[in-house]
C-alpha positions in Angstrom: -6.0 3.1 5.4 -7.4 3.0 8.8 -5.4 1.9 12.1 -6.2 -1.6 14.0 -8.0 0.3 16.5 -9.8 2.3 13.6 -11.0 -0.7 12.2 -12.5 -2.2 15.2 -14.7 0.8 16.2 -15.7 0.4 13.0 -16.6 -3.1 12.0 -17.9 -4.8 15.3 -21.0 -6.2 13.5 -19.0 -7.9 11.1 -16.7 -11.4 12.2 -13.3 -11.9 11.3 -13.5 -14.4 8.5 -15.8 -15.1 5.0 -17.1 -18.3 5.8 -21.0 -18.3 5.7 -21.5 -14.3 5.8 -25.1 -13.5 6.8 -26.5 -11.8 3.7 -27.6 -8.7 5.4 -23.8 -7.6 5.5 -23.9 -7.4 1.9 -22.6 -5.5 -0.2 -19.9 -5.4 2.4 -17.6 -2.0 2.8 -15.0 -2.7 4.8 -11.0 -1.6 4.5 -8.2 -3.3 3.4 -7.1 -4.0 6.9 -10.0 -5.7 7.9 -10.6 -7.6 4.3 -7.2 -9.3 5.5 -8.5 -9.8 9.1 -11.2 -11.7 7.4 -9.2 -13.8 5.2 -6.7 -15.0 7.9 -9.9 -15.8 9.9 -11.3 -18.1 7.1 -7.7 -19.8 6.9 -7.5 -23.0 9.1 -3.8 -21.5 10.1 -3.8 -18.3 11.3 -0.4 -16.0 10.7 -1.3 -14.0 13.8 -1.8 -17.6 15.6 2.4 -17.2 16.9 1.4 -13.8 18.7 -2.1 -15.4 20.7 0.4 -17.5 22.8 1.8 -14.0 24.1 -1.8 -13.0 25.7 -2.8 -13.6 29.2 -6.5 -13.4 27.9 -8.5 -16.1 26.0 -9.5 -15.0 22.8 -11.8 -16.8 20.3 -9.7 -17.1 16.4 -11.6 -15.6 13.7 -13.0 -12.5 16.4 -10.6 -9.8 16.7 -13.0 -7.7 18.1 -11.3 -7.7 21.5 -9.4 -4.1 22.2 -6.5 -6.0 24.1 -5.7 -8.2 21.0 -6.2 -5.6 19.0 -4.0 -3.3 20.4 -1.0 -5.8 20.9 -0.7 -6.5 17.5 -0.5 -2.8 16.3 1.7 -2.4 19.0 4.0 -5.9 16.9 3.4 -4.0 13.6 6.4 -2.6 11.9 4.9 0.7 10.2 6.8 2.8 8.4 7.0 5.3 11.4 8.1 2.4 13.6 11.3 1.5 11.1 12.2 4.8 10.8 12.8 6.0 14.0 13.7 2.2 16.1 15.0 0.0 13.2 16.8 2.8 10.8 19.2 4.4 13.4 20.5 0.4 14.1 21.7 -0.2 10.6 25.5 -0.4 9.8 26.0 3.3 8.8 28.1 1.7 5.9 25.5 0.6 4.5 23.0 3.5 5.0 25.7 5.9 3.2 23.5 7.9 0.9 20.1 6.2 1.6 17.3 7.2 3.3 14.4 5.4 5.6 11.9 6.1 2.9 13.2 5.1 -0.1 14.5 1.8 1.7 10.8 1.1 3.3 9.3 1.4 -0.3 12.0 -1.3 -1.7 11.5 -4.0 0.7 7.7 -3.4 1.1 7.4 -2.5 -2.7 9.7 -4.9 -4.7 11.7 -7.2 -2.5 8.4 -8.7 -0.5 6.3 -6.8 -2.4 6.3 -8.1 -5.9 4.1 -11.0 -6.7 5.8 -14.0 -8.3 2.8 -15.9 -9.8 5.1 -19.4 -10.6 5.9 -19.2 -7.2 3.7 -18.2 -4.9 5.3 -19.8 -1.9 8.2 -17.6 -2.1 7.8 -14.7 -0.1 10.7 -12.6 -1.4 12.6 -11.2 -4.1 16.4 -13.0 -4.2 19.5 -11.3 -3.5 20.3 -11.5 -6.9 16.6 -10.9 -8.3 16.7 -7.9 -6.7 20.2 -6.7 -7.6 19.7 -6.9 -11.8 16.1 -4.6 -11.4 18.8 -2.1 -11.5 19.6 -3.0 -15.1 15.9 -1.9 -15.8 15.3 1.3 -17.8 13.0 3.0 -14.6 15.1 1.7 -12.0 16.9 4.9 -10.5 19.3 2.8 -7.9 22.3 1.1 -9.1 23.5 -2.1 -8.3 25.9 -1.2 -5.3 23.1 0.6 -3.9 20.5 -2.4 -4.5 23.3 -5.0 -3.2 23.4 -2.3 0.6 19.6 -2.4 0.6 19.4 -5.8 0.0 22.0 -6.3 3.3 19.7 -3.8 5.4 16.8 -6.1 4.3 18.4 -9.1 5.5 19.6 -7.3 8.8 15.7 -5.8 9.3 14.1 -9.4 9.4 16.4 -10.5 11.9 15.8 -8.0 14.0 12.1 -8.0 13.1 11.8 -11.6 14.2 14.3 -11.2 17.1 11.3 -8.5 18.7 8.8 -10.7 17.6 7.5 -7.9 15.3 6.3 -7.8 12.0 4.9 -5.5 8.7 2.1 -6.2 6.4 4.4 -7.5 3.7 4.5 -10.4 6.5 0.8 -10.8 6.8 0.4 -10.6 3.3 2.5 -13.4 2.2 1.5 -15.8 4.6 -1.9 -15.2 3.7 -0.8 -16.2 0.4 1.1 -19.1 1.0 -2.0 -20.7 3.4 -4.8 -20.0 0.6 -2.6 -21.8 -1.9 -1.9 -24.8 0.1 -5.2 -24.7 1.9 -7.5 -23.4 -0.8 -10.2 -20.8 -0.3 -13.3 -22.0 2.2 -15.4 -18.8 2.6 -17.9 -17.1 0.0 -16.9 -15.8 -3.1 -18.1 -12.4 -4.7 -19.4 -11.3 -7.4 -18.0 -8.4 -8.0 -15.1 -6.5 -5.7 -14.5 -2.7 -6.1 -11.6 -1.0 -4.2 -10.9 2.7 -4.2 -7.3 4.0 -3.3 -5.4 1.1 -4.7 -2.5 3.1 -5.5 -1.9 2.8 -1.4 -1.5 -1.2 -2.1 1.3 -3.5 -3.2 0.6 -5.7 -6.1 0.6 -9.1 -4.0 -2.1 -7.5 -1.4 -4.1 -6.8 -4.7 -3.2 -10.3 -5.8 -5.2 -11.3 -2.9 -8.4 -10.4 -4.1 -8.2 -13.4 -6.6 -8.9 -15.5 -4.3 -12.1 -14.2 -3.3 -13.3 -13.3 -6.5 -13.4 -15.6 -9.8 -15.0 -13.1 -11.9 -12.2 -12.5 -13.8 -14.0 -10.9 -16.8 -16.0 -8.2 -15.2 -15.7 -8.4 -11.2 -12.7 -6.0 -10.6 -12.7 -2.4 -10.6 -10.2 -0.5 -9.5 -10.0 3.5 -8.7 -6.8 5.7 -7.6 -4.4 8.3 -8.3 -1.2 7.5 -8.6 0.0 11.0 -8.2 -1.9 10.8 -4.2 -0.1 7.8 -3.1 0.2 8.5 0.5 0.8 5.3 1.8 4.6 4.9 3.3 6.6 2.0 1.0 4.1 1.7 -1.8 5.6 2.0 -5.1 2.4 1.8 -7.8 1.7 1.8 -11.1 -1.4 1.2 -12.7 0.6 -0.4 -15.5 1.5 -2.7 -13.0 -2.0 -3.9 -12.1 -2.6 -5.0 -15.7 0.4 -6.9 -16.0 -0.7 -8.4 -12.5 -4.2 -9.4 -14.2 -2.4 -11.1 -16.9 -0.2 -12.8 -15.1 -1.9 -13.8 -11.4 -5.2 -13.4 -12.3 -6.1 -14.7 -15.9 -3.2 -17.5 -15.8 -5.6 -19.2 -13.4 -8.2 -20.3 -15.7 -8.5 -23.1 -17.7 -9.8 -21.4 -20.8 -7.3 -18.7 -20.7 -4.4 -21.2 -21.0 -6.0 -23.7 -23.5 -6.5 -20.6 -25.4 -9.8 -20.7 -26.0 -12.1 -18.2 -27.5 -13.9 -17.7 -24.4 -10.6 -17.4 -22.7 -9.1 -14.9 -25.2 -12.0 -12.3 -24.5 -11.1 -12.2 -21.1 -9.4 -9.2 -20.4 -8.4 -6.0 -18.5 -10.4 -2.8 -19.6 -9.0 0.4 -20.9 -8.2 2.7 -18.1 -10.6 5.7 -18.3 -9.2 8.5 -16.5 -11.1 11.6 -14.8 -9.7 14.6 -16.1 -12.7 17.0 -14.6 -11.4 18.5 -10.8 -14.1 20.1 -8.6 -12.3 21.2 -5.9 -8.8 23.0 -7.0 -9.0 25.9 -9.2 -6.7 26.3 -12.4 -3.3 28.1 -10.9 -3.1 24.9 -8.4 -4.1 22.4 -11.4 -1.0 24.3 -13.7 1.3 24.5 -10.9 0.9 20.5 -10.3 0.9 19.3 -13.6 4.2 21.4 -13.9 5.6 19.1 -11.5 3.7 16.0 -12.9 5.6 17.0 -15.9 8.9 16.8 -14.7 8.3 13.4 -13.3 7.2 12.0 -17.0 10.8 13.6 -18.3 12.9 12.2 -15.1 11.0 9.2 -14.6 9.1 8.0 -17.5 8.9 4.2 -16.4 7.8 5.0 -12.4 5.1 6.5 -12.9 1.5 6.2 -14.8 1.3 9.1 -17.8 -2.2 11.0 -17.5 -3.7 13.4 -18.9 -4.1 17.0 -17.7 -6.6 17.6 -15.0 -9.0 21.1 -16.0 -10.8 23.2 -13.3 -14.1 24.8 -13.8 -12.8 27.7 -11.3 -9.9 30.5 -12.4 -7.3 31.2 -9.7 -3.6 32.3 -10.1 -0.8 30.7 -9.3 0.1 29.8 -5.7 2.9 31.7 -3.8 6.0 29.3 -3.0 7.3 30.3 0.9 10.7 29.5 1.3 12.0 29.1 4.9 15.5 29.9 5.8 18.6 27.5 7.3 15.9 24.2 6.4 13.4 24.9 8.6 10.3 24.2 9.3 7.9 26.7 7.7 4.8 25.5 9.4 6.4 25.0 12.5 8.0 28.5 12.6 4.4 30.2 11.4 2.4 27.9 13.7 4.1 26.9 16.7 4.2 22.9 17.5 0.5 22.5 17.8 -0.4 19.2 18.2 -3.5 16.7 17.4 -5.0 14.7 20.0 -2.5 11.8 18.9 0.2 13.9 19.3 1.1 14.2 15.5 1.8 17.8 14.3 -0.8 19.2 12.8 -0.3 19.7 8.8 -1.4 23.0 7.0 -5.0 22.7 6.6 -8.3 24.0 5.1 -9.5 25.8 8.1 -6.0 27.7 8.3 -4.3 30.4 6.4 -1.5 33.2 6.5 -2.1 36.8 6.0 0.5 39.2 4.0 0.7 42.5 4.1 1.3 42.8 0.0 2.5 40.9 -3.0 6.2 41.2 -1.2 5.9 41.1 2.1 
């Protein structure tokens, strides 16, 4: 997904809400950022209305095309990088006993304001004890204590979120949510909606779509890969989009509910999968799906069973490198060279590491 500032480089041609579209920006590609930028900018309330007050400048609603507006609200977001290092050292220690940033970022964003609750969408969490008896589920891996902690450093995270005036996307989201439902949709519908990468969104941002597109029999498609999920708090399933269909989606329409015929021949297609990889020869495919595998045994219910990927290219097996005392490997090898951004710089396709022999 592409930063605020990202998105605004990007999409300067195209305004900040849905109502009346000129034709010529169709069919529109835009991220999932700006898609919500656009909905909150057909809304007649606007969720980012509470942070215009805190700019000296006079910016129109529904244009966020301004760098100053755009840059103080990614500076308000709470990302995942942001909790970590400013909200997750100001937690009781008690309760972060055993826990880590990550795995408590993917609950709240994930399942406790994550989860879409389609007979009530004006409730824009999970309950304390909603949350607690998930643990009781067969692919739930934290048990109650542990659910009951997170629950308290949930609780604890949106007082200090609203104390700096800050918020996440899980924010955004649902009060997106609760306007369209009171409001009602204003702007153009589509026809048809693709969206590529949707294993890097929540189900109530893909709940979202619904309201922009009533093609419920054949307007949705959706591609990912569960096993590339590289978005920080997302928990998918693709499992978990056709049980959203079901019940967010189809629950809406008439026919569906009055059972009709019509109604009954609405539904989600089988999921075909693309097994053929052009990029990764076979000793990378077997070494992955060697680690796929142990997920299916471990963790049956969290995550989507597929089938094995082939390569059209032979290659062995990769080498493992194992660093000493925890380091870091690429650190160590590489040296703390930096991007322009100042993130350190991953291992890469225009890198590599030269050994003497098989042992050295």
């Amino acid at each position: 997904m592409h930063d605020i500032i990202d998105d605004q480089e990007e999409f300067t041609d195209i305004p900040d809400n849905f109502s009346n579209l000129p034709h010529e920006h169709y069919p529109l590609t835009i991220t999932y950022r700006k898609f919500l930028m656009m909905l909150d900018g057909t809304c007649r309330t606007s969720f980012l209305d509470v942070f215009y007050g805190e700019l000296q400048s006079s910016i129109d609603r529904g244009h966020s095309n301004s760098r100053a507006l755009q840059t103080f609200i990614e500076s308000k977001e709470v990302t995942y990088e942001k909790f970590a290092a400013t909200y997750w050292p100001r937690f009781n220690a008690d309760l972060t006993k055993n826990l880590d940033a990550s795995t408590v970022f993917t609950e709240i964003v994930s399942h406790i304001k994550g989860r879409y609750q389609a007979s009530s969408p004006y409730i824009s969490k999970l309950g304390r004890q909603d949350y607690v008896i998930l643990s009781d589920k067969r692919f739930s891996s934290l048990n109650s204590e542990k659910r009951d902690r997170i629950y308290n450093i949930f609780v604890d995270y949106e007082s200090m979120k609203s104390t700096a005036r800050e918020f996440d996307l899980s924010d955004f989201v649902n009060s997106l949510h609760t306007s369209l439902v009171s409001e009602g949709y204003n702007g153009d519908l589509l026809d048809f909606v693709y969206i590529d990468e949707v294993q890097d969104l929540t189900m109530t941002q893909i709940a979202l779509l619904k309201y922009v597109c009533r093609n419920f029999k054949e307007g949705f498609l959706f591609a990912g890969d569960t096993a590339q999920t590289i978005a920080r708090g997302i928990d998918f399933r693709f499992e978990d989009i056709r049980s959203l269909f079901y019940t967010a989606f189809l629950s809406e329409t008439e026919a569906f509910n009055q059972g009709s015929q019509q109604g009954k021949q609405v539904k989600l297609s089988d999921m075909f999968q693309l097994t053929q990889n052009f990029r990764t020869h076979c000793g990378i495919l077997h070494m992955a799906q060697s680690i796929m595998s142990l997920l299916y045994f471990f963790f049956p219910s969290s995550v989507d069973k597929l089938n094995p990927e082939t390569g059209l290219v032979y290659g062995e097996a990769p080498v493992l490198l194992e660093s000493d005392n925890d380091e870091n490997a690429i650190m160590t090898i590489f040296g703390e060279i930096k991007s322009k951004h100042g993130s350190m710089h991953g291992f890469g396709a225009e890198q590599v590491i030269l050994v003497r022999d098989d042992a050295t």
